[in-house]
RODO-2510 file (C-alpha; in nm, 4 decimals, decimal comma):
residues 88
     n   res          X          Y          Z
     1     x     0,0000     0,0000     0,0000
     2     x     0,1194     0,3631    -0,0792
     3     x     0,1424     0,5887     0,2262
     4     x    -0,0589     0,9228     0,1612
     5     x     0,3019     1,1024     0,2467
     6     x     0,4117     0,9310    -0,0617
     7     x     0,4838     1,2400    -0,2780
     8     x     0,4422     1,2014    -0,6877
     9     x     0,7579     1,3204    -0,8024
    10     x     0,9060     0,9900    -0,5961
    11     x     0,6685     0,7546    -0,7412
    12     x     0,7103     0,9163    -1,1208
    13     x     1,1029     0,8641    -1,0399
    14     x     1,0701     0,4609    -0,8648
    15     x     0,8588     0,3979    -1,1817
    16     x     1,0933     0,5683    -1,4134
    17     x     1,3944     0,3919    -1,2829
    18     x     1,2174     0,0580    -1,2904
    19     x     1,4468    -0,1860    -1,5074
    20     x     1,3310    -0,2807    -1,8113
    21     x     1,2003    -0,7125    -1,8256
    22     x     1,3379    -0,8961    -2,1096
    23     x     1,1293    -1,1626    -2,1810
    24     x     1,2699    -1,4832    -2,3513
    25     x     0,9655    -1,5036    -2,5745
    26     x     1,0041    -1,1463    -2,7061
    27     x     1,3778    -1,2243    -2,7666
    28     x     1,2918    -1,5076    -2,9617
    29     x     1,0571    -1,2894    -3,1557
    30     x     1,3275    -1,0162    -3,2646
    31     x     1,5469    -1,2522    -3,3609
    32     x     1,3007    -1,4235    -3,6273
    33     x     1,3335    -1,2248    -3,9788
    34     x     0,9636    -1,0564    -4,0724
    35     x     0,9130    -1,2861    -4,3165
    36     x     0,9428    -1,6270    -4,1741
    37     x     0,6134    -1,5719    -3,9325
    38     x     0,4782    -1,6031    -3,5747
    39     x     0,5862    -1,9615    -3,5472
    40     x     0,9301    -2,0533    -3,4236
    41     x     1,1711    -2,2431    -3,6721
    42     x     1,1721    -2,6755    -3,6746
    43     x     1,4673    -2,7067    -3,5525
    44     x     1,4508    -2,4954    -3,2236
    45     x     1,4387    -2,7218    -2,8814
    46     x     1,0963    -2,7737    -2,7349
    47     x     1,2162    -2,7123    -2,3856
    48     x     1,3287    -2,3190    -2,5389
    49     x     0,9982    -2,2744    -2,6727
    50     x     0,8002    -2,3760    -2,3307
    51     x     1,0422    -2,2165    -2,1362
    52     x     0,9740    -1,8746    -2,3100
    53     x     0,5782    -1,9311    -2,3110
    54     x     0,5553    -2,0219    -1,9682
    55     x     0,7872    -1,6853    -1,8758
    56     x     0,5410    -1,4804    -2,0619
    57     x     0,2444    -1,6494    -1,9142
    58     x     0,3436    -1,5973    -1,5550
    59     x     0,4411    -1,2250    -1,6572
    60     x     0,1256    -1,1996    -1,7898
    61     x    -0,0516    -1,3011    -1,4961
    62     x     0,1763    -1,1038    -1,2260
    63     x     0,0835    -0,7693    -1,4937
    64     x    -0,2410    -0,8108    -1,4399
    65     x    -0,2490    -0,8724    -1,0589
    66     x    -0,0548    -0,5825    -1,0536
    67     x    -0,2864    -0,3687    -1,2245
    68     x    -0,5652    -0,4869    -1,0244
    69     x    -0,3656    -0,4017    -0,6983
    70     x    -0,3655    -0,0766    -0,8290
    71     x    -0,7168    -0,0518    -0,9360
    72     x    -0,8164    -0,1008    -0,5769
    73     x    -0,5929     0,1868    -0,4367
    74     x    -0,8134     0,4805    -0,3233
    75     x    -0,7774     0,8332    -0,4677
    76     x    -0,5232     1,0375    -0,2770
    77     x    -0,6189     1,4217    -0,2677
    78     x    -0,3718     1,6610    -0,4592
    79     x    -0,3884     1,9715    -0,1970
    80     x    -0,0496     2,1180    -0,4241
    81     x    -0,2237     2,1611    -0,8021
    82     x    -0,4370     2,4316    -0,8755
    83     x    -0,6621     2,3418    -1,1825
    84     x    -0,8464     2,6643    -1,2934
    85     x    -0,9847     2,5572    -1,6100
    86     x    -1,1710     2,2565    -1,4282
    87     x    -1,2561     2,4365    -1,1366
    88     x    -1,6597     2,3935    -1,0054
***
């Protein structure tokens, strides 16, 4: 949970900083040339392929729980912005 002292120039900065995930399955993507397709080539190992699909799955599913986590979070007042043009 986010403390209401939590100010939004430090959570615009932890987000910013975040590293970056690389994903197996994306990887695997860039490497294929446009042209050959979605599918990955014959004579790539099995265990690659389910390693990078089950990586991307679980991603996937921690994403979303994340995003539902912050769907719940209630609205914290800004008392430090002024907006004029909105004002009722």
């Amino acid at each position: 949970m986010i403390a209401n002292n939590f100010a939004l120039e430090s959570l615009r900065e932890c987000l910013a900083n975040a590293p970056s995930v690389e994903l197996k399955g994306m990887a695997l993507l860039r490497e294929r040339p446009s042209e050959a397709g979605f599918f990955p080539p014959l004579d790539m190992p099995r265990a690659v392929i389910a390693e990078a699909v089950t990586e991307l799955v679980i991603y996937t599913q921690r994403s979303q729980h994340a995003a539902e986590q912050l769907a719940k979070l209630a609205p914290i007042p800004l008392t430090t912005i002024s907006l004029l043009d909105y004002g009722l």
